[in-house]
Backbone bond lengths (Angstrom), bond angles and torsions (degrees), N, CA, C in turn:
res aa  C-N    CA-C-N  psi(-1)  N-CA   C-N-CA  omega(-1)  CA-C   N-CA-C  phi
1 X - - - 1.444 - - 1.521 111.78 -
2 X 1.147 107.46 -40.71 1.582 105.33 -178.08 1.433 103.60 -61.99
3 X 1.724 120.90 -43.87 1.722 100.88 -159.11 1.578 107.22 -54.17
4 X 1.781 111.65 -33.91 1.237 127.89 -164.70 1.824 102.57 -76.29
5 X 1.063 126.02 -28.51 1.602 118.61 161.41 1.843 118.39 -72.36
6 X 1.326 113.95 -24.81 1.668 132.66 171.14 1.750 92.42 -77.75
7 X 1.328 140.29 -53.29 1.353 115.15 -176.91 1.995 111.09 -130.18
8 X 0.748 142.61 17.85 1.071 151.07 153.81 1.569 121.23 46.11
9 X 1.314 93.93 -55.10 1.865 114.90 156.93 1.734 110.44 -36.73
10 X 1.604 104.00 -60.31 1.534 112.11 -170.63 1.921 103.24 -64.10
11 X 1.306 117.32 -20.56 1.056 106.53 -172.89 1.842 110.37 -115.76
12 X 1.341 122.52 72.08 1.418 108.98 -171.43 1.396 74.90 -125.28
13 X 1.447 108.55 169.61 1.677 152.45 151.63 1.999 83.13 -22.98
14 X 1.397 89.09 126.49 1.941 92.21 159.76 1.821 81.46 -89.84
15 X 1.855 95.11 145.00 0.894 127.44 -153.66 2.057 88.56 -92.72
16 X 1.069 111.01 -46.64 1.251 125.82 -170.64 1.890 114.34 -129.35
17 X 1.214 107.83 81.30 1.400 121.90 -166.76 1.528 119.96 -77.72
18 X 1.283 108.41 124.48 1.531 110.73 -134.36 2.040 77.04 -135.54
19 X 1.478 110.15 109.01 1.259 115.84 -169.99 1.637 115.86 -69.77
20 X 1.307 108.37 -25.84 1.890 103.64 -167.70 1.679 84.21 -172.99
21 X 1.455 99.22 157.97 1.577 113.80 -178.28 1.198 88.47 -129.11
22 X 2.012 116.74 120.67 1.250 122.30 159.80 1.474 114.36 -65.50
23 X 2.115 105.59 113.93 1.544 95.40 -171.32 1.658 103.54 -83.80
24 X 1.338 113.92 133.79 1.682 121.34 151.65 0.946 112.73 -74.62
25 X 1.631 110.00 -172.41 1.948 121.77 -179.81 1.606 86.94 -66.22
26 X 1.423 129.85 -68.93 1.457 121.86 171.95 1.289 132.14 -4.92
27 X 1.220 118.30 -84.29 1.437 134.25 151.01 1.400 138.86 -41.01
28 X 1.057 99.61 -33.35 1.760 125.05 161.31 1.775 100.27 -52.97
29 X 1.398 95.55 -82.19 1.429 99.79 164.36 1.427 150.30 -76.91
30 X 0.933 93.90 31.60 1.833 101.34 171.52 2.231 79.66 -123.00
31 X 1.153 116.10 -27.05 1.519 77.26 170.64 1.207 140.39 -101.21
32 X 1.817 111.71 -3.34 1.295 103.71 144.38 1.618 123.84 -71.95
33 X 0.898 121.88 -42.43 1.656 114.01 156.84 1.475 128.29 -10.14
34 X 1.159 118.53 -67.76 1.454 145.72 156.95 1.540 109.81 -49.11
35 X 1.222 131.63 -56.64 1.293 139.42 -177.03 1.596 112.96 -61.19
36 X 1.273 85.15 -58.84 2.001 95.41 173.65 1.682 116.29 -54.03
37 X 1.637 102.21 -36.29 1.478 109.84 -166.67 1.445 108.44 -75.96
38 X 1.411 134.22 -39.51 1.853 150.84 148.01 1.518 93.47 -33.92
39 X 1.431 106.55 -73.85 1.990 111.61 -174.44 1.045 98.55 -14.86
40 X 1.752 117.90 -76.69 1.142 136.83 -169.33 1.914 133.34 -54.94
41 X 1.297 90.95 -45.06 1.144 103.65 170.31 1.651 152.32 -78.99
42 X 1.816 87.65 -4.92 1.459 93.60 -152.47 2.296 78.20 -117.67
43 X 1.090 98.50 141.29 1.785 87.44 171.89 1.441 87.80 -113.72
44 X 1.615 104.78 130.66 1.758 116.74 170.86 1.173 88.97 -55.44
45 X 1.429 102.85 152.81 1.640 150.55 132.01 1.255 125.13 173.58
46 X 1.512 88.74 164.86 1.994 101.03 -165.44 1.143 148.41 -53.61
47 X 0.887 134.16 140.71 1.430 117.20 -167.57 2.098 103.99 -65.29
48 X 1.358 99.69 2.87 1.123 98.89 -157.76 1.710 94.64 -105.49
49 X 1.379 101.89 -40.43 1.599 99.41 166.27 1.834 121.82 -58.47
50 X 1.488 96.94 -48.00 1.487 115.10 -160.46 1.613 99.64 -72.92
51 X 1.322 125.95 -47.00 1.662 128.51 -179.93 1.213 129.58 -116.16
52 X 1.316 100.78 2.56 2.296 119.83 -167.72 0.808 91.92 30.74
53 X 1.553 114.85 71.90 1.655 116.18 135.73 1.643 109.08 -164.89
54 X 1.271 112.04 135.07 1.184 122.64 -159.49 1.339 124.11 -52.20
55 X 1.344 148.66 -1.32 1.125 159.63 -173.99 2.275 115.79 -171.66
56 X 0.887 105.40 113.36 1.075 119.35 170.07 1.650 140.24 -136.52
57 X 0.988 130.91 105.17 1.352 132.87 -151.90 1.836 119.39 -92.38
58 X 1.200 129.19 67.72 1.219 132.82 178.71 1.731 122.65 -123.38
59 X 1.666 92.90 -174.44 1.811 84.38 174.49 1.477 89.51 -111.06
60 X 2.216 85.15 152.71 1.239 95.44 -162.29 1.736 108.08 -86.63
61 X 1.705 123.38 153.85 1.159 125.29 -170.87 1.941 99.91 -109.93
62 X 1.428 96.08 51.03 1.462 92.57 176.15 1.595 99.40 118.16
63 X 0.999 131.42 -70.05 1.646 149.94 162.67 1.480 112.32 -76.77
64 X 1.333 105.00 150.31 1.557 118.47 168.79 1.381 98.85 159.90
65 X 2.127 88.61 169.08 1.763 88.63 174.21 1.329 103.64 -105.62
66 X 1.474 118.15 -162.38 1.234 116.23 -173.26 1.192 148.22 -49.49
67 X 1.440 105.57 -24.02 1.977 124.34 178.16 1.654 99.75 -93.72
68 X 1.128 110.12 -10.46 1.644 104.44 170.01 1.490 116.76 -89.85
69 X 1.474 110.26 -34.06 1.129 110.78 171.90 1.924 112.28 -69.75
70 X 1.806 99.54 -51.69 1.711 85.06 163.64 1.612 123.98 -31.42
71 X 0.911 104.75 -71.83 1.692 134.00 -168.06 1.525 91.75 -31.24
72 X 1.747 124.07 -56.53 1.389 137.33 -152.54 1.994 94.24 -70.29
73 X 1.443 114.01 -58.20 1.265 127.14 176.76 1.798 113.88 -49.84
74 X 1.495 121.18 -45.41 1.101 143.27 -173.77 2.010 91.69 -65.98
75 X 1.088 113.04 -42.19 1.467 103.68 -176.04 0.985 111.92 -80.53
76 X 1.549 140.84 -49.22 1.026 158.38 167.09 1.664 111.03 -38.14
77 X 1.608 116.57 -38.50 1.618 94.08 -177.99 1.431 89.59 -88.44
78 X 1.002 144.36 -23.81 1.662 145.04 172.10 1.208 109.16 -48.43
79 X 1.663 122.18 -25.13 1.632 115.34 -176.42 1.782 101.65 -85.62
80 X 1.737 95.03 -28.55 1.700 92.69 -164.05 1.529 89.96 -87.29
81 X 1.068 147.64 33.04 1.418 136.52 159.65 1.813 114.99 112.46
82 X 1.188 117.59 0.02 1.649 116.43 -160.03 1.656 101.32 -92.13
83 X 1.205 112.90 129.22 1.703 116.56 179.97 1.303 109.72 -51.13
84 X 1.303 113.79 152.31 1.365 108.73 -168.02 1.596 98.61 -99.27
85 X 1.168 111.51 0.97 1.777 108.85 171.67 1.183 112.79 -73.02
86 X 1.557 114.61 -37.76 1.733 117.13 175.74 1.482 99.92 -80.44
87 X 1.386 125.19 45.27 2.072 97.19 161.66 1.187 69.33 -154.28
88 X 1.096 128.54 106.13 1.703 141.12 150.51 1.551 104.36 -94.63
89 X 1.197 114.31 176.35 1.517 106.47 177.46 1.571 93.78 -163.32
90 X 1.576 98.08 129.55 1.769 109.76 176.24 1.136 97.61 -119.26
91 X 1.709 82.02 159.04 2.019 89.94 169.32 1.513 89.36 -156.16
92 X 1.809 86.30 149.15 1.134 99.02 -172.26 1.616 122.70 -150.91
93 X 0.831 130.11 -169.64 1.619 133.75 -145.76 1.387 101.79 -116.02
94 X 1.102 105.20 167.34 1.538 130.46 163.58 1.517 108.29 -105.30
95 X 1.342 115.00 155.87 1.359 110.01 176.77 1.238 133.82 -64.54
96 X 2.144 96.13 -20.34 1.309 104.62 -174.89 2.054 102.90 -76.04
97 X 1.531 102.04 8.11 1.969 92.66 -167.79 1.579 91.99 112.60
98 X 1.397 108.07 -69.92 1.720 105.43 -152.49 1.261 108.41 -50.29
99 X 1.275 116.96 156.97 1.554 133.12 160.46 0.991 111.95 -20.91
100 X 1.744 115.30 -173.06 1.064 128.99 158.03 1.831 108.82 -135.19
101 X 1.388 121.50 162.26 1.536 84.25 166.32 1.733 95.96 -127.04
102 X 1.462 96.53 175.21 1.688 116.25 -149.04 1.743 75.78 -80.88
């Protein structure tokens, strides 16, 4: 909720809701492309190392943990053309509570 009170824009109603993108070899590959290039680019760490505080939701500037790195990939196929209705992003728990990681 907070990233979405920090940018508001990134979080509105898709305007034109577009259920699933049939991937081709194309599409296939522009998203490992993208995936590999975050892999590469982003060096994990915590939100707890990077801001001392246990959860924080942004794009990463070199560093981040996993929903930052989502977040970074999630924009990126949005620049190369992919609806932003098909890149949702969940997260979710363990039974014990704890995280999970991406």
């Amino acid at each position: 909720m907070e990233f979405c009170r920090s940018r508001p824009l990134e979080c509105v109603r898709n305007p034109a809701l577009v259920p699933a993108v049939a991937l081709d070899q194309l599409l296939w590959d522009e998203l490992l492309t993208i995936n590999a290039r975050y892999n590469a680019e982003v060096r994990p760490v915590s939100d707890d190392d990077l801001y001392q505080v246990a959860e924080f939701w942004t794009y990463p500037g070199g560093a981040g943990d996993c929903e930052d790195d989502v977040l970074a990939k999630r924009r990126a196929l949005m620049d190369a053309g992919w609806p932003a209705s098909t890149l949702l992003i969940t997260v979710a728990k363990q039974g014990n509570g704890a995280g999970t990681r991406c």
